[in-house]
C-alpha positions as CSV (number, residue, x, y, z in Angstrom):
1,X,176.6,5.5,214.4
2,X,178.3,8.8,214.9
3,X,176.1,10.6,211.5
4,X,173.2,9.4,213.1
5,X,173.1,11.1,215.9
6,X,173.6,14.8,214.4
7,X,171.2,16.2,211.9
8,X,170.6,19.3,210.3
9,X,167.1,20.6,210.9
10,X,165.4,23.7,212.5
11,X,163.2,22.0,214.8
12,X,163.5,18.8,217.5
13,X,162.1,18.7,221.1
14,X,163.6,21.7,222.7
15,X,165.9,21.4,225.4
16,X,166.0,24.1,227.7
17,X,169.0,24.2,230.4
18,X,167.8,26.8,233.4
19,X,169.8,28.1,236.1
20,X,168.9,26.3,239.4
21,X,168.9,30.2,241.0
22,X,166.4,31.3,238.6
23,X,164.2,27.9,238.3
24,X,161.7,29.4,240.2
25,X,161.3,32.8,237.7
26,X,161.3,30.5,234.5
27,X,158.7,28.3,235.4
28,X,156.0,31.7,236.0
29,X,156.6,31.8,232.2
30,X,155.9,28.3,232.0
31,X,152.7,26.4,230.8
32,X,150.4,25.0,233.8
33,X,152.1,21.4,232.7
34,X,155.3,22.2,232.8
35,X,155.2,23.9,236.4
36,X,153.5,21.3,237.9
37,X,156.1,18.7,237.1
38,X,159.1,20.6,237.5
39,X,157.7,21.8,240.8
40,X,156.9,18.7,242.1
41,X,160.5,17.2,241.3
42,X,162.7,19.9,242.2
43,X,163.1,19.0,245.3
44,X,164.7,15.8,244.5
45,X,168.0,15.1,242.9
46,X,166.5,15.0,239.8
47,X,168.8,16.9,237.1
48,X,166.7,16.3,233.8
49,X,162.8,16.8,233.4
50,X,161.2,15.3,231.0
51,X,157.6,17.0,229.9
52,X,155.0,15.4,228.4
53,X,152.5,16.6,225.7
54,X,149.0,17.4,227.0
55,X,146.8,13.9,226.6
56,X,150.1,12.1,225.1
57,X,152.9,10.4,226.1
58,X,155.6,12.2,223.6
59,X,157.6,14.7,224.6
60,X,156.9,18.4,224.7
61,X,160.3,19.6,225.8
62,X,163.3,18.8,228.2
63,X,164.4,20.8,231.0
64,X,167.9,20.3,232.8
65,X,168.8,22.4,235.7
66,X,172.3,23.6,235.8
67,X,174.4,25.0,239.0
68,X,176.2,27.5,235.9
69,X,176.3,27.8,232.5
70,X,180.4,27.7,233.0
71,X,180.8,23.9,231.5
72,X,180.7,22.8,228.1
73,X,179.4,19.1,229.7
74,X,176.0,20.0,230.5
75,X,174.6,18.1,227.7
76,X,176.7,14.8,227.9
77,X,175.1,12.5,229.7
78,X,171.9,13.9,227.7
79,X,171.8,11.3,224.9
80,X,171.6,8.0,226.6
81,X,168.9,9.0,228.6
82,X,166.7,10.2,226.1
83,X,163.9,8.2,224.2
84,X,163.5,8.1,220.7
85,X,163.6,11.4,219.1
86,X,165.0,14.5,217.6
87,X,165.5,17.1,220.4
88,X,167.3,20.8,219.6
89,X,168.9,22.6,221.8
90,X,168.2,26.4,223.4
91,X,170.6,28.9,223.3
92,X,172.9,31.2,222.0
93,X,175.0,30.0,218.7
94,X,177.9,29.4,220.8
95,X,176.0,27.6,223.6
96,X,174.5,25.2,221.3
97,X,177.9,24.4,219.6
98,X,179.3,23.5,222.4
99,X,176.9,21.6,224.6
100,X,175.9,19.5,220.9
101,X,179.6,17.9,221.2
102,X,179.5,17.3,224.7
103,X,175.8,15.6,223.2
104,X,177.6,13.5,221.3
105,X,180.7,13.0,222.7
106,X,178.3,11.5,225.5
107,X,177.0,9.1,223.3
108,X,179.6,7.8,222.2
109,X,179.6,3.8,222.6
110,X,182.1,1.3,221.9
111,X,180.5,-1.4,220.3
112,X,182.5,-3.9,218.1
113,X,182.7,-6.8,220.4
114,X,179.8,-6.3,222.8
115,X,176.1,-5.5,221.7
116,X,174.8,-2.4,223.7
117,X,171.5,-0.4,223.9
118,X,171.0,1.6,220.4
119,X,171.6,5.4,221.2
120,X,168.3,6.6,219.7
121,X,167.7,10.1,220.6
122,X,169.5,12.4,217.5
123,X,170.3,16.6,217.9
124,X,169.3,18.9,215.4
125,X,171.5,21.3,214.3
126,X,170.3,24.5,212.4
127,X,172.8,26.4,211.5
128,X,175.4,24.4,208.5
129,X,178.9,25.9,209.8
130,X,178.3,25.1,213.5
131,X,177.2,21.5,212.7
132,X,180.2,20.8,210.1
133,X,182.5,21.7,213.1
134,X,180.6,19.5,215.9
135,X,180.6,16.6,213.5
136,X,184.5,17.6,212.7
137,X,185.6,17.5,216.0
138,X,183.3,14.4,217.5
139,X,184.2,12.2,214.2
140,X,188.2,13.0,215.3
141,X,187.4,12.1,218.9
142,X,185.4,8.9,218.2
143,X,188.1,7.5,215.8
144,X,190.6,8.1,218.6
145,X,188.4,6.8,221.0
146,X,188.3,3.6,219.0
147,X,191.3,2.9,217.7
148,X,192.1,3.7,221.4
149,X,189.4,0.9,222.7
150,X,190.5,-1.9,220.1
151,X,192.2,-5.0,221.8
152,X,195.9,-5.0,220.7
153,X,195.3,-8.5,218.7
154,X,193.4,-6.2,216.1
155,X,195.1,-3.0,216.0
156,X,199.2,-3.9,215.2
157,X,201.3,-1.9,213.3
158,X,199.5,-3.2,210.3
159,X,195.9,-2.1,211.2
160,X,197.4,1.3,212.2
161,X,198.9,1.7,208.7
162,X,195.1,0.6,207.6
163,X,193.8,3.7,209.5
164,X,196.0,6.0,207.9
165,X,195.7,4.4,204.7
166,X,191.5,4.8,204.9
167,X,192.6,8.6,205.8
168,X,194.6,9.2,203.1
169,X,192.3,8.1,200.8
170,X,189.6,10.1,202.2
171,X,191.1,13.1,201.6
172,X,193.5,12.6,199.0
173,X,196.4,12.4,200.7
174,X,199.7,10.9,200.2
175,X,200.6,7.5,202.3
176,X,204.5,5.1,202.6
177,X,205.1,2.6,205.0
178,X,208.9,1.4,205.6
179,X,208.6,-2.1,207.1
180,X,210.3,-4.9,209.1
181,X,214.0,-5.3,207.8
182,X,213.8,-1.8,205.3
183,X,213.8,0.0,208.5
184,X,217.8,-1.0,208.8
185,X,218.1,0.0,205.3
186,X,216.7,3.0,205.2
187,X,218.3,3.9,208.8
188,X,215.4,3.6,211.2
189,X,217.4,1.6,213.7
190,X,215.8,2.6,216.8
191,X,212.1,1.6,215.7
192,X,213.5,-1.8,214.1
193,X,215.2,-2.6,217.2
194,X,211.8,-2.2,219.6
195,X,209.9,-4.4,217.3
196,X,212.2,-7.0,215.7
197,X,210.8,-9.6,218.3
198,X,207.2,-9.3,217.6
199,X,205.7,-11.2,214.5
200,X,203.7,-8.0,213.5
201,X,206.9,-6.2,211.9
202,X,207.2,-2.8,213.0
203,X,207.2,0.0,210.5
204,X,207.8,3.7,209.8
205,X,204.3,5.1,208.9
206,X,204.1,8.3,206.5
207,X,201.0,10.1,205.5
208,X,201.5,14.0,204.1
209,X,198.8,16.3,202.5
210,X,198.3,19.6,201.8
211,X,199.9,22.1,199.3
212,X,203.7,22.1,199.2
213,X,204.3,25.5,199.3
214,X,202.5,26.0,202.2
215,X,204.1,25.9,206.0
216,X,205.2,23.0,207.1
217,X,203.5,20.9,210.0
218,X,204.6,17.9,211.2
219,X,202.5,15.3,213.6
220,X,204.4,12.4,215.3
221,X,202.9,10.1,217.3
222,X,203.9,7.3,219.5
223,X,202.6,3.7,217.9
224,X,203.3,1.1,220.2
225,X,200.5,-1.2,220.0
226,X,201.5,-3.3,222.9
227,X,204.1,-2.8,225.4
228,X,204.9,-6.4,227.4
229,X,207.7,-3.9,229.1
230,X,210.5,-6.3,226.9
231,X,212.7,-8.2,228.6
232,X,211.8,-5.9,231.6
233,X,208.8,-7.6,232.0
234,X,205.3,-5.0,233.2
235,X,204.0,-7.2,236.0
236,X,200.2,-8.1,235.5
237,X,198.9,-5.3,237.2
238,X,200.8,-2.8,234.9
239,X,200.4,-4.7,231.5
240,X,196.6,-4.5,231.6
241,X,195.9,-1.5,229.3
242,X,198.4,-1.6,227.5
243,X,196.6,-1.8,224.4
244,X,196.2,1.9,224.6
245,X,200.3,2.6,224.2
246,X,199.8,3.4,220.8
247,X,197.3,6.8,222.5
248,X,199.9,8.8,221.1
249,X,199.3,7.5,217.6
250,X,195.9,7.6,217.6
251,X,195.7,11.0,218.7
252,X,197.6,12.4,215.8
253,X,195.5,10.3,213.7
254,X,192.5,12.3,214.9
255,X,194.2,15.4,214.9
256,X,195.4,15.0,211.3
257,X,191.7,14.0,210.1
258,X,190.3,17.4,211.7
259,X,193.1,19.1,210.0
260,X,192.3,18.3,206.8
261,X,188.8,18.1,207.5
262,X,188.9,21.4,207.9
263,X,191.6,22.2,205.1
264,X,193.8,24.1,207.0
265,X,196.6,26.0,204.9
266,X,199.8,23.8,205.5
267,X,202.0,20.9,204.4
268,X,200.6,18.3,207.0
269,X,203.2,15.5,207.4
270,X,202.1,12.5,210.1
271,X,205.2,10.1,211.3
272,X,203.9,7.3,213.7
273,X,206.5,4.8,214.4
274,X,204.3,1.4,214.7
275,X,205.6,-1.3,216.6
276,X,204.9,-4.4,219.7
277,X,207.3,-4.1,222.1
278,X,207.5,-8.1,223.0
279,X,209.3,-10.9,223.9
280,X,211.5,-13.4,222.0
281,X,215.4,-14.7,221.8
282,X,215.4,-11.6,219.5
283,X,214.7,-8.6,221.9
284,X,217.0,-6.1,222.9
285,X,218.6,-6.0,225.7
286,X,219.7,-3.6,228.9
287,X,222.9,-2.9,228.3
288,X,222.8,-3.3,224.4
289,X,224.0,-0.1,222.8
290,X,222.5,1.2,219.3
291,X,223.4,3.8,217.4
292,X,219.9,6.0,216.2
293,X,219.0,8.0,213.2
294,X,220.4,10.8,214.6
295,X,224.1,9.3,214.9
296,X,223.3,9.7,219.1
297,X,224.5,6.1,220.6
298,X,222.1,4.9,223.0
299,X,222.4,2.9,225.7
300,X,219.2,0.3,227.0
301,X,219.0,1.0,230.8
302,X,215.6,0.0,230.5
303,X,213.4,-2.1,227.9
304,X,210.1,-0.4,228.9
305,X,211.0,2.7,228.2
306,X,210.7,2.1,224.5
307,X,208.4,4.5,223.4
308,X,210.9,7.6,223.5
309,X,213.4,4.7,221.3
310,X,210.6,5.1,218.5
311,X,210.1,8.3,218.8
312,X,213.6,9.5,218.6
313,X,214.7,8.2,215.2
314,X,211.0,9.4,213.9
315,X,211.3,12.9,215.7
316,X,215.3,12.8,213.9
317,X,213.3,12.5,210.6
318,X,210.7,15.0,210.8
319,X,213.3,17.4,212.2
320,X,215.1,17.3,208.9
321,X,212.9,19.1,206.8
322,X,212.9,21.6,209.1
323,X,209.2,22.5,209.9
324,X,207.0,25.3,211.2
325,X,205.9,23.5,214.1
326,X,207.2,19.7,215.0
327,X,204.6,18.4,217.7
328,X,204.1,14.8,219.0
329,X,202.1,13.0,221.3
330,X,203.1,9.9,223.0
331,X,201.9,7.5,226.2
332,X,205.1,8.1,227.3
333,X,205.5,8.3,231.1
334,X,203.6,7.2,234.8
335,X,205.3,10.3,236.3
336,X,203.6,12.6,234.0
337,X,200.3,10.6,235.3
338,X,201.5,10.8,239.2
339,X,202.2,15.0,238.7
340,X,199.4,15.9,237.1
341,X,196.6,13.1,237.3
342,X,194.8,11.1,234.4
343,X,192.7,13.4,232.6
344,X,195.0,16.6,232.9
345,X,197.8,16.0,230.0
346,X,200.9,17.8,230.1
347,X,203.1,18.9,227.6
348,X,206.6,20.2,227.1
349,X,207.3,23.0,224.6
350,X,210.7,24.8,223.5
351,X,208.8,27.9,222.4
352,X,207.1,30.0,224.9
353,X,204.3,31.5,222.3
354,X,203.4,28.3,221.0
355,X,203.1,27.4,225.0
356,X,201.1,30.2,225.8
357,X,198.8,30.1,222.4
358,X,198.0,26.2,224.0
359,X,196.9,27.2,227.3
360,X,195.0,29.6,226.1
361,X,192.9,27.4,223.3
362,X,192.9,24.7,225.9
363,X,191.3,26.8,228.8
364,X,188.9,28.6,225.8
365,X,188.1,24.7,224.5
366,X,187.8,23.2,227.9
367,X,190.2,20.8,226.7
368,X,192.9,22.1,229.3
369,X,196.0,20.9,229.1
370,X,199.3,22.2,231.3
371,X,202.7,23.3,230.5
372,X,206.1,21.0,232.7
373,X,209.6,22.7,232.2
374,X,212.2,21.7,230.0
375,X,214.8,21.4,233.2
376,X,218.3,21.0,231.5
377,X,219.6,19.9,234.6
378,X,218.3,17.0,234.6
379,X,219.7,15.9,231.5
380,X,223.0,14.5,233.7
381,X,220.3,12.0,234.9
382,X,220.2,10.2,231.7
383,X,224.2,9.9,231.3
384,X,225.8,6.6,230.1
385,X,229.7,5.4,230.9
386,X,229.6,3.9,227.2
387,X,227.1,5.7,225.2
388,X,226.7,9.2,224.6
389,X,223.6,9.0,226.7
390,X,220.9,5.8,228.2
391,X,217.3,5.8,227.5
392,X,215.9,6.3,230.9
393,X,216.9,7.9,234.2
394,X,218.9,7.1,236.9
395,X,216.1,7.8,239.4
396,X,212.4,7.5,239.1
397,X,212.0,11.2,240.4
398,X,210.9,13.9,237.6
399,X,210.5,10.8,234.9
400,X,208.3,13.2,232.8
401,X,210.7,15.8,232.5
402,X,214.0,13.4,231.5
403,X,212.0,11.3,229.1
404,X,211.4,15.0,227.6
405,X,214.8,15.8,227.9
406,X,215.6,12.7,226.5
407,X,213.5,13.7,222.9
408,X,214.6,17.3,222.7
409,X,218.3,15.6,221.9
410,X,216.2,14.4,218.5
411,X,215.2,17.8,217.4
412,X,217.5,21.6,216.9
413,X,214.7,23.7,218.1
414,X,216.5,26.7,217.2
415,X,215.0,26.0,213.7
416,X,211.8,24.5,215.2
417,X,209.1,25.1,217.7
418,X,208.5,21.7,218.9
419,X,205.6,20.3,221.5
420,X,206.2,17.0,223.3
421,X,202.6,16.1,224.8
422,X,202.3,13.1,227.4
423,X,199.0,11.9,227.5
424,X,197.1,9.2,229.3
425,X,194.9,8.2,226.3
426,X,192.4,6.8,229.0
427,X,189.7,8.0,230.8
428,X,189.5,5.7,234.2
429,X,186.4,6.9,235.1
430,X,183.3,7.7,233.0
431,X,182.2,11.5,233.2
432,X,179.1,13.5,231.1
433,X,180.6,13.6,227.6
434,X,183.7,11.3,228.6
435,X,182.8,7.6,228.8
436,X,185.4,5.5,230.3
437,X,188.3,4.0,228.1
438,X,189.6,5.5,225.2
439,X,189.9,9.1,225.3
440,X,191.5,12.0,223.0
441,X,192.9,15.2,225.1
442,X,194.1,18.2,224.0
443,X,193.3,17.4,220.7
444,X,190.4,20.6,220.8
445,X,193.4,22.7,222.1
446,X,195.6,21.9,219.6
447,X,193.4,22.4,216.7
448,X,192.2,25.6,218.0
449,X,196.0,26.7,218.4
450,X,196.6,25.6,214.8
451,X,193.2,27.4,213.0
452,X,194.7,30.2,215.1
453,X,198.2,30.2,214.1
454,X,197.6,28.8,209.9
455,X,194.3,31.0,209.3
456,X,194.4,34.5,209.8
């Protein structure tokens, strides 16, 4: 559905976004027609105009009336309004660019188990390099979106390892999986242990592509297809969504794909950790200790706060060939939701440039995302009396921050930069360009960072 909606042409039903201050000047310009509709609707709430031919009912062109010109969304509720057409865009190279993703980001429709309205209105695209990157970036996003969306019954650690399997493929890529009891045997106790009582056997996945002599970048993302909370049960309320705990994993998928989409120079190398978190007489326990990857003993203070457990021994691993940049992206935390809201994601870096060059691409993208501290104090809030440290907190205050703290024991950042993001994964409310439900953020700020940093 995605190709459809993008096509490379020179001409479509133009769509022309004025300035609500200067309305009144454009439409002197304007044909007798076009003035006399506008004019008699501008009073209303009406954002989008919609301008017949003369002695026809097709369209002629499209005008939407903007407060600014500041957001990239001003197209994204544009496509599932529209009738049947092919409609182009007005504007500078870089307005176009952006306002065709938002297009059809807006468009974007999840599908698989429901039968919706077709999407029929399609954007042309002149110009070849600008739509190769809007199709880049909006396949990424919708692939995160619905691996995202996809009920947990359908998208277990094996379906995940389909995904990346169908990426590797694509692109020529090289994929391993380590599964069920070869996780023991290969020392990947941490992941076994979260998913031992689920009958979709958790695994290690391992995609890498790219030249070997170029610098090394590692993805790892958090794959926990469903999280019942363990032993600690989620009550109702709080076990709802969680179909979207493997967000993490799905947005290094998407990441990954628009990396080699766009064949940046480096050694890619994608860890997810894939596993349910459920319940059996074979879960762990609170109070049981194990012993990671990393040779750190653990102890269980609490069974739903698995996610930095998987993470750990798969962070241990990609830290020991020693990368240029280590980043993950996990569902990890509710406090990182309560500081900074759902569609805000916040990340934790141990490099200040790599921190800055972020923010930066985020606030240029309008994919912002924002920087919490690494607060070593608070590492004392995760001590154990019989392990060398427990997997959560002893308070609930600045959870964010220790589950952070909690990673960085994983990874020697004084050979690697390393970005911890916690992201929602979510939208809870639909927005132009951002329908409700699965979501990618900060994936367009990270890419950006990285085709800044990899391609000089």
């Amino acid at each position: 559905m995605m190709r459809g909606l993008l096509v490379q042409a020179d001409t479509g039903i133009p769509i022309h976004f004025i300035l609500k201050s200067q309305l009144d000047d454009w439409l002197t310009t304007q044909s007798s027609l076009i003035q006399s509709i506008v004019g008699a609707l501008k009073t209303t709430n009406t954002k989008h105009f919609f301008i017949p031919q003369t002695q026809s009912t097709n369209l002629a062109a499209v005008v939407s009336v903007v407060e600014s010109f500041d957001s990239m969304w001003l197209a994204g509720d544009l496509a599932k309004q529209l009738p049947k057409g092919i409609y182009q865009i007005q504007g500078s190279d870089a307005f176009v660019e952006q306002q065709a993703l938002s297009f059809v980001l807006g468009a974007y429709q999840f599908s698989v188990y429901k039968s919706l309205p077709k999407v029929e209105a399609q954007l042309a695209v002149a110009d070849q390099d600008i739509f190769k990157r809007v199709m880049q970036s909006a396949e990424a996003i919708y692939l995160v979106r619905d691996l995202v969306n996809t009920p947990a019954a359908d998208m277990m650690p094996q379906h995940l390892a389909e995904a990346m399997i169908e990426l590797s493929d694509r692109f020529d890529g090289q994929f391993s999986q380590i599964i069920g009891d070869e996780l023991l045997e290969q020392n990947y106790p941490t992941i076994h242990m979260v998913g031992r009582a689920s009958d979709n056997k958790p695994r290690l996945l391992d995609l890498t592509w790219g030249d070997e002599t170029h610098p090394k970048l590692t993805l790892v993302g958090k794959g926990v297809c469903f999280d019942s909370g363990g032993l600690d049960l989620k009550p109702a309320s709080g076990m709802r969504n969680m179909k979207k705990d493997m967000g993490g994993a799905a947005h290094v998928i998407g990441l990954a794909q628009m990396i080699m989409a766009a064949k940046l120079p480096v050694r890619l190398r994608v860890l997810v950790p894939a596993v349910e978190n459920a319940v059996s007489r074979n879960a762990f326990r609170p109070g049981d200790v194990i012993k990671t990857r990393k040779g750190i003993t653990v102890e269980i203070d609490n069974t739903d706060a698995e996610g930095r457990l998987v993470l750990c021994d798969a962070l241990a691993e990609a830290q020991s060939e020693s990368p240029d940049l280590l980043v993950d992206f996990a569902t990890l935390t509710g406090a990182c939701r309560v500081a900074l809201g759902t569609e805000l994601p916040g990340f934790f870096s141990t490099d200040t440039s790599v921190a800055a060059g972020l923010i930066e691409h985020g606030v240029n993208a309008q994919d912002p995302v924002w920087q919490l501290p690494l607060f070593g104090q608070y590492k004392d809030l995760f001590k154990s009396d019989v392990a060398d440290m427990a997997n959560s907190g002893a308070t609930p205050y600045g959870g964010a921050i220790t589950a952070a703290l909690y990673l960085k024991e994983f990874i020697e950042p004084e050979q690697t930069p390393w970005v911890h993001f916690d992201v929602m994964a979510w939208n809870t409310r639909s927005l132009p360009g951002r329908p409700a439900g699965g979501e990618g953020l900060g994936l367009r700020a990270s890419f950006d960072y990285l085709l800044s940093r990899y391609v000089k």
